[in-house]
Every structure is written in structure tokens, then in C-alpha cells.
C-alpha atoms as an extended CHARMM CRD file, in Angstrom:
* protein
*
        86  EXT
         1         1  UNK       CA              0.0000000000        0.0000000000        0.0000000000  PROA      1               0.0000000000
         2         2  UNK       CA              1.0150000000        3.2970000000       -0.8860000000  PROA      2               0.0000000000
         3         3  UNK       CA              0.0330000000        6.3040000000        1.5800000000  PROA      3               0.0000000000
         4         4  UNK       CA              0.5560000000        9.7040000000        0.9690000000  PROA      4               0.0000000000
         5         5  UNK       CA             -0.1380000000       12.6600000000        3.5490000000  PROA      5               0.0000000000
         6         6  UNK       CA             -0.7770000000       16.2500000000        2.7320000000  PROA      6               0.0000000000
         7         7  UNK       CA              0.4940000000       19.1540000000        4.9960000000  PROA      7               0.0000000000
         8         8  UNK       CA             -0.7900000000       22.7260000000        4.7460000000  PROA      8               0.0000000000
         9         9  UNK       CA              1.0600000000       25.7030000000        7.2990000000  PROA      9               0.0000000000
        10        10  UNK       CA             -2.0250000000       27.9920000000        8.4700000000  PROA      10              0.0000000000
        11        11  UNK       CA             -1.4550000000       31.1130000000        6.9500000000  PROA      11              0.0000000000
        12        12  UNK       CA             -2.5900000000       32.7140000000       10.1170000000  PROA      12              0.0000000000
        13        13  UNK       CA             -0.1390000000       31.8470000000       12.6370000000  PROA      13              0.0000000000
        14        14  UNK       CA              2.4710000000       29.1570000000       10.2820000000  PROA      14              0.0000000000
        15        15  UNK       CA              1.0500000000       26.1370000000       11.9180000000  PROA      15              0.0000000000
        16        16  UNK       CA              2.1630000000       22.9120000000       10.1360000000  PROA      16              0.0000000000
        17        17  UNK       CA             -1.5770000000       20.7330000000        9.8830000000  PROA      17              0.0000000000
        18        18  UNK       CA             -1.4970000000       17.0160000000        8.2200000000  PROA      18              0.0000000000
        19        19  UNK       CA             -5.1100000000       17.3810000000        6.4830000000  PROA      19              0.0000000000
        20        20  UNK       CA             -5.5750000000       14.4340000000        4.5120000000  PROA      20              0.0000000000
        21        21  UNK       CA             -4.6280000000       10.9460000000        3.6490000000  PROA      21              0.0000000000
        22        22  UNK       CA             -4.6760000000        9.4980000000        0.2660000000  PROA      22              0.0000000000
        23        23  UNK       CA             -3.5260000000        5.8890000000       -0.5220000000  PROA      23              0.0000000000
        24        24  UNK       CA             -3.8640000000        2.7260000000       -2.7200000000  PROA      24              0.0000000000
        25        25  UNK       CA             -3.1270000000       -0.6170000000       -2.8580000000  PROA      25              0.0000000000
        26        26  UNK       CA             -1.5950000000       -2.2690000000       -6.5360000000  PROA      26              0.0000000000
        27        27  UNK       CA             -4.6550000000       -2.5580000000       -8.6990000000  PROA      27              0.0000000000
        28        28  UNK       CA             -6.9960000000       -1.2730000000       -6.0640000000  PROA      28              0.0000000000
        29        29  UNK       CA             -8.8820000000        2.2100000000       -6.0920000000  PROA      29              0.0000000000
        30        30  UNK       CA             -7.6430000000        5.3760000000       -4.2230000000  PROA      30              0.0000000000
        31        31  UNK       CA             -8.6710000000        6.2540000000       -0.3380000000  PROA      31              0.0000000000
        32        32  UNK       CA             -9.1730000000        9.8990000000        0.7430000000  PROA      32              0.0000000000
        33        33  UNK       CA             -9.5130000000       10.7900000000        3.8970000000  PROA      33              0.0000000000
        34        34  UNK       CA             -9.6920000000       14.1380000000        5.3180000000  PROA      34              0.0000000000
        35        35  UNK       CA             -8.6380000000       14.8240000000        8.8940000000  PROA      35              0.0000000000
        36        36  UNK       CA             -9.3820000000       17.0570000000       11.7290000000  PROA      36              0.0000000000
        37        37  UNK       CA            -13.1650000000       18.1880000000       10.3640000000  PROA      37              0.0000000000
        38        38  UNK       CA            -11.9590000000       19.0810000000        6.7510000000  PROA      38              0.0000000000
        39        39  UNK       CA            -14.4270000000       18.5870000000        4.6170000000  PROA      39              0.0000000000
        40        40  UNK       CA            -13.0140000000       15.2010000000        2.2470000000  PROA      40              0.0000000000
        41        41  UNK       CA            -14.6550000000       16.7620000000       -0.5910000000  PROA      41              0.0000000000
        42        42  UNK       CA            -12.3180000000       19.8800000000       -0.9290000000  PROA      42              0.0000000000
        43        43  UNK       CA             -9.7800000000       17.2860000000       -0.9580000000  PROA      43              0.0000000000
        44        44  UNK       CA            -11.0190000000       15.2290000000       -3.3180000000  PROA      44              0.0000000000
        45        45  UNK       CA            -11.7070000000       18.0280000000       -5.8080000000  PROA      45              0.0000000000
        46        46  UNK       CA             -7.5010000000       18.9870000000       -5.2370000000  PROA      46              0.0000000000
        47        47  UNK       CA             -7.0770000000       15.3040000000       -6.5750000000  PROA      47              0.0000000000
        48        48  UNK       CA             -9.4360000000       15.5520000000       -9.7910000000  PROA      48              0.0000000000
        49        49  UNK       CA             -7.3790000000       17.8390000000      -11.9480000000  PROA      49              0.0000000000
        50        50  UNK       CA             -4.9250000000       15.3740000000      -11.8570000000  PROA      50              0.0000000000
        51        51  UNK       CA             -0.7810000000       15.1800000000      -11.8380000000  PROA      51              0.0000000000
        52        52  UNK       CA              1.6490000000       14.8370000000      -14.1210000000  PROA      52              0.0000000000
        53        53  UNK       CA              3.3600000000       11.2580000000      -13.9410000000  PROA      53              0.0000000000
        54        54  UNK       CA              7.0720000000       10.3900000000      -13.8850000000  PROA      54              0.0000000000
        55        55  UNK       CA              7.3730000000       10.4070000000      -17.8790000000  PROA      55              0.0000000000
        56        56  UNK       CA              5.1520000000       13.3160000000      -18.2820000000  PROA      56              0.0000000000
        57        57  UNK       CA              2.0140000000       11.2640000000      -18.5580000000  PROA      57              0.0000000000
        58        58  UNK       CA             -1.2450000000       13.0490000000      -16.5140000000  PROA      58              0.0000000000
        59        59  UNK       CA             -2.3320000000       10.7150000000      -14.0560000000  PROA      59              0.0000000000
        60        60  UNK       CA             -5.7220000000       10.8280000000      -11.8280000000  PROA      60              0.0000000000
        61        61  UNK       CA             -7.0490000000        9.5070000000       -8.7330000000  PROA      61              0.0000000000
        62        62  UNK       CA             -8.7290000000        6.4410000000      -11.5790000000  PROA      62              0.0000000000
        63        63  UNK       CA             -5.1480000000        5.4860000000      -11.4760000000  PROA      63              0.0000000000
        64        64  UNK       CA             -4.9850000000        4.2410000000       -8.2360000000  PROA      64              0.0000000000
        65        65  UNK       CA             -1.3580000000        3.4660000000       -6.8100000000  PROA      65              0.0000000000
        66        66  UNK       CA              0.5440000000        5.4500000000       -9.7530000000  PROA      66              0.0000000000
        67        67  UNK       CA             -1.4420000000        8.8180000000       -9.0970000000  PROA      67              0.0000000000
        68        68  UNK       CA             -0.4080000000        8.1660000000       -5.4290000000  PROA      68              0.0000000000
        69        69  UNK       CA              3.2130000000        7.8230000000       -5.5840000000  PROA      69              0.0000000000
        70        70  UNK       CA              3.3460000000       10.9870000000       -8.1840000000  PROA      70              0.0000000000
        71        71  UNK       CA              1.6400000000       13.0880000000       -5.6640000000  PROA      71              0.0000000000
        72        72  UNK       CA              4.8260000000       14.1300000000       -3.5080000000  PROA      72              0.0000000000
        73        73  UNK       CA              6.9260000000       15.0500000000       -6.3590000000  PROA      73              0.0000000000
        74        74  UNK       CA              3.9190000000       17.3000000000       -7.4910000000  PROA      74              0.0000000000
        75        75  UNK       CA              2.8240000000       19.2580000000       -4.3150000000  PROA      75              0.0000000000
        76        76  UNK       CA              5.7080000000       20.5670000000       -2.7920000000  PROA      76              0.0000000000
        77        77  UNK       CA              5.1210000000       24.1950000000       -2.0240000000  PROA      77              0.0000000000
        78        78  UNK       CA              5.8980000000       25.9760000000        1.3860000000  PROA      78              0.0000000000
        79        79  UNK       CA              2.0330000000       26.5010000000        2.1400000000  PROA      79              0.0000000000
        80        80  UNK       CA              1.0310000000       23.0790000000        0.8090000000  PROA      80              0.0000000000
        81        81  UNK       CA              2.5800000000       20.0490000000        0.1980000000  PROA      81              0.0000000000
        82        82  UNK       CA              3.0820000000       16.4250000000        0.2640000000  PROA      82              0.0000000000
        83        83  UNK       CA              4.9250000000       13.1640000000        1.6070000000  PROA      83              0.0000000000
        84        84  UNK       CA              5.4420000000        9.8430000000        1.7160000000  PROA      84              0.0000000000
        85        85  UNK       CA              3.6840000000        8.3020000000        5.0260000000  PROA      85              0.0000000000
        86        86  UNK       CA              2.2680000000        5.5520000000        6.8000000000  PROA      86              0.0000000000
């Protein structure tokens, strides 16, 4: 399994908040799961543009395992981002 968290620093006071959890298992569809009250929709609608793959290919959450593991390498701002995780 796969499992990717995503971090957001409140603009407010610079907080560091883990929001969500997205993951897959090979061949299996994509969790989200939105943490601490968010609302999982918000999330999901983040996921539904899509990313770009590793060979340039756009990838979406349909994708399962794939999408997940791109997601890091495509959210990595200073006000939101994403890892690797548990």
C-alpha cells in the first residue's frame, strides 16, 4: 500500500496541519480521507485535476497506486505540500 499525507502551514499563525490521507493498494482504487473536520470533498476536488506522472504522462485519482506515488513530487510548495507516510 502506498500512503501519501498532505500538509498545509495555516497562513494565520504558520502552523504545520497534516489534512488528509490518500492511498492505494496495486490494482486497487484510491482512499481519501480528510482529517481534523476538513471537509473530504475539498480534498477530493484537489485530486481531480490530476498530476503529471514520472514520464510526463497526466495521471488521476482512476489510477490508483501510480497517481499516489506521483503526488509528492507534485505538491511541494511551502504553504502546501506532500509526503510519503504511513
Amino acid at each position: 500500500m502506498t500512503v501519501v499525507e498532505f500538509f498545509r502551514r495555516r497562513p494565520t499563525d504558520g502552523v504545520i496541519e497534516r489534512f488528509a490521507r490518500v492511498s492505494a493498494e496495486a490494482g486497487g482504487p484510491l482512499t481519501v480521507e480528510a482529517l481534523h473536520g476538513d471537509d473530504p470533498t475539498s480534498v477530493e476536488a484537489l485530486l481531480r485535476r490530476g498530476v503529471p506522472g514520472p514520464t510526463g504522462e497526466m495521471l488521476y485519482p482512476a489510477d490508483g497506486e501510480a497517481f499516489v506515488r506521483a503526488l509528492p513530487d507534485v505538491y511541494r510548495g511551502s504553504m502546501l505540500w506532500a509526503e510519503f507516510g504511513r
